[in-house]
Each structure stands twice: as structure tokens, then as C-alpha cells.
N, C-alpha and C positions, 0 to 999 in steps of 0.2 A: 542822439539817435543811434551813432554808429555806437560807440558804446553799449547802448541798450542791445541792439541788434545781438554784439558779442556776447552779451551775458544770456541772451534766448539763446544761443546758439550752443553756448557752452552748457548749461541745462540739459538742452534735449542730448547733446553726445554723453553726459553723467547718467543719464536716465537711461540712452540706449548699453550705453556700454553694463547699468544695473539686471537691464533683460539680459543681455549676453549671459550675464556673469550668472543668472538664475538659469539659463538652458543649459549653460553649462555645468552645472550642478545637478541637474535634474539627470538619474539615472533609470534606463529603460533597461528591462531584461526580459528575455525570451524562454517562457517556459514551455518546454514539451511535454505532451501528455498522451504519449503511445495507446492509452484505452479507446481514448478518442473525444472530441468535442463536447459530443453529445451524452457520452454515460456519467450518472448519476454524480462520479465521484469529483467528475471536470464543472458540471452546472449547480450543483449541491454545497459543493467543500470547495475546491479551489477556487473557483470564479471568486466567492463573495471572500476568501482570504486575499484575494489579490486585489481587493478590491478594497478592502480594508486598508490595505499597508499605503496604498494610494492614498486614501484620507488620514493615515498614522501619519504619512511621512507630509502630508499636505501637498501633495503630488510630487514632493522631489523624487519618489522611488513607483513606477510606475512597470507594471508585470504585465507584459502582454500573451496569452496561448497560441501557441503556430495554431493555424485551421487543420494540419493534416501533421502527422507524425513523422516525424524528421530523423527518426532512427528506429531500429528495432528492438524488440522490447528489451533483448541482451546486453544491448549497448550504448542504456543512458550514460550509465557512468562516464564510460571514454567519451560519449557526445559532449557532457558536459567538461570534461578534464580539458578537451580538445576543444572548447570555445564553439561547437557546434550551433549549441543555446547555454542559456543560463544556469536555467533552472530544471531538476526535474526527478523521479523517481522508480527505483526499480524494483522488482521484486528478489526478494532473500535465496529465493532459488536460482537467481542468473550471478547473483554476488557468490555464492558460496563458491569456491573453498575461501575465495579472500579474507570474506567477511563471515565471521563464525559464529560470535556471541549474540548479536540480535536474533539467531536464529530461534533463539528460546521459544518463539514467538510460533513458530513451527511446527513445533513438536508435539504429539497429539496428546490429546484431555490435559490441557492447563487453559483453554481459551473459553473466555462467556462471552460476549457481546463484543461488537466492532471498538465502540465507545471503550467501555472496560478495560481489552485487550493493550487499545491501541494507550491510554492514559498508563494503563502499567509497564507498558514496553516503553516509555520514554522517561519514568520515573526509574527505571531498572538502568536503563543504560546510564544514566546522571548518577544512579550510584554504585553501578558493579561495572558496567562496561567503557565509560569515555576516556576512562586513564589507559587503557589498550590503544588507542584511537588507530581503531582499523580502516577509518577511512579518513588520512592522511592527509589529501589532495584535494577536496573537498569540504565545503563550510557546511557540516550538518543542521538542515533546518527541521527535521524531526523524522519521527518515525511513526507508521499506522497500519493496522489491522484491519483485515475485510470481516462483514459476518460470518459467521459458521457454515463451511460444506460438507452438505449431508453427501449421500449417493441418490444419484438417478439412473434406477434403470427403464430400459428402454422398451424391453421386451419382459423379461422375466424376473421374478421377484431376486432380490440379493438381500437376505439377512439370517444369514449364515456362512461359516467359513465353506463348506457344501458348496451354497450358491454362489459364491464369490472365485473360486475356482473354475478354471474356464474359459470365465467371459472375459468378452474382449471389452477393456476401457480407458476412456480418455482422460486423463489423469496430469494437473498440475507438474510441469517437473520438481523434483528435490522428495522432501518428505512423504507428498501425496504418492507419488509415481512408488516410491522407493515401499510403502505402505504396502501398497494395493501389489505390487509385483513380490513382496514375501508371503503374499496372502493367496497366489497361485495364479491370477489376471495375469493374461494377455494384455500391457499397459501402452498406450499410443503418446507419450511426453510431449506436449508442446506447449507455447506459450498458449495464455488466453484467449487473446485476440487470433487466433486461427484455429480456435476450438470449433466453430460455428461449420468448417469446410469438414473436418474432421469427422464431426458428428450427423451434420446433414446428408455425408456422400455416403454412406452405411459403414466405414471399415469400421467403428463398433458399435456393441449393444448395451454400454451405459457408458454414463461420465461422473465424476465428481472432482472435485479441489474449490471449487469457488462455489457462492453463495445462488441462493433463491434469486435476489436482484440482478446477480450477474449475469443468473442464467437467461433472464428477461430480457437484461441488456445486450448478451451475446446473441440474440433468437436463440436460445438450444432451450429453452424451457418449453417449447411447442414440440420438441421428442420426447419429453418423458412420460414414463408410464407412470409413477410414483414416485415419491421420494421417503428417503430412509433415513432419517432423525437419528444422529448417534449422541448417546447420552452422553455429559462431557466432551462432544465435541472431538473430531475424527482429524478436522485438518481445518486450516484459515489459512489465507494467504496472508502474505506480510511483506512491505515496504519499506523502503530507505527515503528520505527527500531531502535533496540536497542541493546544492548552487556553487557555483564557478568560484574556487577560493580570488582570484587576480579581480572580479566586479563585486565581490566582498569586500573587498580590502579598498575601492573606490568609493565606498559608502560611508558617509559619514560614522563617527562611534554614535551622535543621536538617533540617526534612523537606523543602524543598527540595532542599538537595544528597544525601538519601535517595531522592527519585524519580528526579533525574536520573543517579544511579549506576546505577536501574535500565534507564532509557532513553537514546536516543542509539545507541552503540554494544551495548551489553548489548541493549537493543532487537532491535536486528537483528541481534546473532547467537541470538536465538531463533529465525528462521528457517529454521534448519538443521529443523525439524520441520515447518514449510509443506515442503521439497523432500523432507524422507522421507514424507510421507504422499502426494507426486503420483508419487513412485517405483514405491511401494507400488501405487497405483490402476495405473500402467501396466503394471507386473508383471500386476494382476488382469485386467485388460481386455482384455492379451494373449493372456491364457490362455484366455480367453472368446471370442477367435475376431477381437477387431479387430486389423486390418494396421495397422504402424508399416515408415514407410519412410522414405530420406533422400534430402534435395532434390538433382536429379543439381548436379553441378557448373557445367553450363551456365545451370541456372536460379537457381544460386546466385551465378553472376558475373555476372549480366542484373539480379539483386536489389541487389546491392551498387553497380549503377551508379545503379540506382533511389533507393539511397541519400544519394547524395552529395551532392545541392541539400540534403537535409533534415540532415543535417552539418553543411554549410556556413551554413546558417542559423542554427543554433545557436551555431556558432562569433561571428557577425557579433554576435548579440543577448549573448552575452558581452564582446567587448570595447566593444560597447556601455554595456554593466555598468561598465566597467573592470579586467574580468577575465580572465586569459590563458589563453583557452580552449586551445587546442592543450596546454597542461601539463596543465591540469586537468583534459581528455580523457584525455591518454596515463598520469596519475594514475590514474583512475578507473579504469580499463582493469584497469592493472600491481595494484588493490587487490581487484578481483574474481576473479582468476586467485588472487593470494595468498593469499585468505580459503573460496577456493571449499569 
């Protein structure tokens, strides 16, 4: 009996010490999402990616989202460098100057679809940009493109360089801001998420850098008078997403190569549901009485001249890199048309 006893008892401590050894394996990480819980791109794309890697990994890798954003939108990166959270993503415009080459992504009339953009810009980096590895400190889990931002103005029509001179607008920092201030605007630079205080308090009479859905998502889509459709596409915003190199390197190499099958490219072709959901919102909003119109011709080859210093910069900071920008432009391009 005593014997028997000993061997029950030895059992149950094999068994507990088996659960120990499974909690302690099982990795949680904490990803921030500065847009917020609730938009599109947190309940749409990352929730069910995070969700996924929890059944990839059979729960040893499990992603939780803070409820409320634990940094500002400038300082994922440091958040995450600094063990802040884990996980998370910034826009190309709070990276730059560090980060130079993804900007491609940026730069105006190379972008079609969210989807598109976003699958070309992580096929581009995997073969013109990852031997640069500008972002050093960090384990890149991929990279993604928003839909297309037209202009909305507020008040008075903008499609012409005429109209666009002037007015006062709220503008994306980086490329958008940089656009729209050669183009004669009066430009208010802030991140997104405080677009909403911006544009509701009056200090201006239109905004653009981000999409139709965005604008739904931000409330700023209940100010617009119209919206202005630029052929080829004026400006998109663009993301980095990336995670804590030190709970990387805690991660097994299996569920490793389990998250990165789900990220990277698989990543960004979830974004085929970011551009059906701003479809969807423009279809609604149409029908609800806002004007969608397209940029005349002339004001879209006055744009495109506007564009070309900001081109050519990016070109110069790539072969600066050592990287031949001109391919990896006309790459980029030929993999957003192919992917749209």
C-alpha cells in the first residue's frame, strides 16, 4: 500500500511538474495598436492574425492587444525596443529618416489597392531592402499599406493647383504633408489619431493622407464636402510591424517559422478586407449624398510635377543604402498592379 501510495504520488508530481514545464513555455506578448481597439485594422486583420498564431503555435504563442494605447503614435518603435509591449506598428512617416527604403511605399502614383501595395512592399523588401536591415533592433514581422487617400474638402472644391493653393489642410506627416505644402496649402501635420480634434475644431478647410474607411473610422468623414479621386493615387499611408528582438529569440525556431508563415506576405494579403470595407463605406456614403469626383487631368499632371523632387530623393537615399532604387521602384510598381 505504502508503496502504491509512493508511486501515486510520484505520478502526480511528473504530471505537475509536465504542466509547469508547458506554462513555462507558453509565450504571451502584448501588442499595441495606437489606432485603437475598435478600427477596422485591430478587429478585421490583427485580432484574427493573432488568433491564428495562437492555433499555429497550439497555444504556446499567445498575442494579447492592450485595451487602450500605451504609446504615441511616434514611439512604437522605442516602445517596443524598450520592452514597453511586444508587439507593434508604426507609420513610415514617424521612422523616417531612420528608416528610408520602405518608404517607396510612400511616394505618390506607384500604389493600387491596400492588398496590392501592401503584398508588393513585402516582396520588395525580401529582395531589394532586408540586406540593408534598417531596422536592426527589432524582428520584422512585415510590412502594410492603407487604401488610397484622395482629398476631402470641406468647403470648397480642390482640383486644381488654383484651388489647392490657399487652403488650409490636414495632412498626413512625411510625403502627404510635404505634397500638399509644395502645392501652396497651408498644412496642419499630425499623426491620424488626432486628425478628428484637428478637423472638427475648424483650424482647416479640408484634409487628406488616409483613406475613405479611415476617414469613417476617425469621425472626419461627417466634414466632407466631396471627395477627389487622384488618378494613380496621390498618397497611402504605410507601416512597419514588428516585435521585441529578446521574446523573439524566446520563441521556439518551430513557432517561429509558424508566425512568420502567418506574417510577411500572408500578412498583407489580409488586406484585401481593409479595401473591402473602404469600398463598402464609399458605396454607403455615396448613397447618402457625398460627391466623389476625379482630379481633372491638368491638376493631376501639376501633381505629378510636384512629385518628382520627392522621387528623386528617395531614389538618391537608396543608392545611398546601396540599393538600386530605379529597379526596386519599377519592382514595386509591376507587384501592386500584379497583386491588386
Amino acid at each position: 500500500m505504502r508503496l502504491h501510495r509512493r508511486t501515486l504520488a510520484l505520478v502526480a508530481v511528473c504530471l505537475g511538474l509536465g504542466v509547469g514545464v508547458a506554462q513555462a513555455q507558453q509565450q504571451k506578448l502584448l501588442l499595441n495598436t495606437f489606432i485603437g481597439i475598435n478600427h477596422p485594422i485591430t478587429t478585421q486583420i490583427i485580432k484574427p492574425w493573432a488568433d491564428d498564431i495562437a492555433k499555429a503555435t497550439e497555444g504556446r504563442v499567445v498575442i494579447d492587444i492592450a485595451p487602450t494605447s500605451l504609446s504615441a503614435p511616434p514611439q512604437q518603435l522605442d516602445g517596443v525596443t524598450k520592452g514597453v509591449f511586444d508587439i507593434a506598428y508604426q507609420f513610415h512617416g514617424f521612422l523616417a529618416p531612420k528608416v528610408k527604403l520602405t518608404n517607396v511605399a510612400h511616394l505618390p502614383f506607384v500604389n493600387t489597392s491596400a492588398k496590392g501595395s501592401s503584398v508588393a512592399l513585402w516582396r520588395t523588401y525580401e529582395k531589394f531592402f532586408a540586406k540593408a536591415n534598417e531596422l536592426p533592433d527589432v524582428q520584422v514581422l512585415g510590412f502594410f499599406v492603407g487604401a488610397p487617400g484622395p482629398i476631402f474638402p470641406m468647403k470648397n472644391t480642390i482640383n486644381s493647383m488654383a484651388d489647392l493653393k490657399g487652403t488650409k489642410m490636414y495632412a498626413l506627416p512625411g510625403v502627404p504633408a510635404r505634397m500638399f505644402e509644395a502645392g501652396g496649402a497651408g498644412v496642419v501635420a499630425a499623426p491620424a489619431v488626432r486628425s478628428h480634434e484637428i478637423i472638427s475644431g475648424g483650424t482647416v478647410d479640408s484634409f487628406a493622407g488616409y483613406s475613405v474607411m479611415d476617414a469613417d473610422a476617425f469621425k472626419t468623414l461627417q466634414y466632407a464636402k466631396e471627395v477627389i479621386d487622384v488618378p494613380g493615387h496621390l498618397t497611402v499611408p504605410a507601416f512597419a510591424f514588428f516585435m521585441n528582438k529578446k521574446k523573439w529569440s524566446a520563441i521556439s525556431p518551430k513557432d517561429q517559422e509558424a508566425i512568420m508563415k502567418l506574417s510577411g506576405e500572408s500578412f498583407a494579403r489580409r488586406f484585401v478586407d481593409y479595401d473591402n470595407v473602404d469600398n463598402r463605406l464609399r458605396a454607403e456614403s455615396k448613397a447618402k449624398g457625398l460627391v466623389y469626383k476625379e482630379a481633372s487631368p491638368a491638376f493631376v499632371a501639376e501633381l505629378k510635377k510636384l512629385a518628382e523632387p520627392i522621387e528623386a530623393a528617395w531614389l538618391a537615399d537608396a543608392a545611398s543604402l546601396g540599393v538600386d532604387g530605379k529597379a526596386a521602384l519599377a519592382f514595386f510598381k509591376e507587384e501592386a498592379v500584379k497583386n491588386k
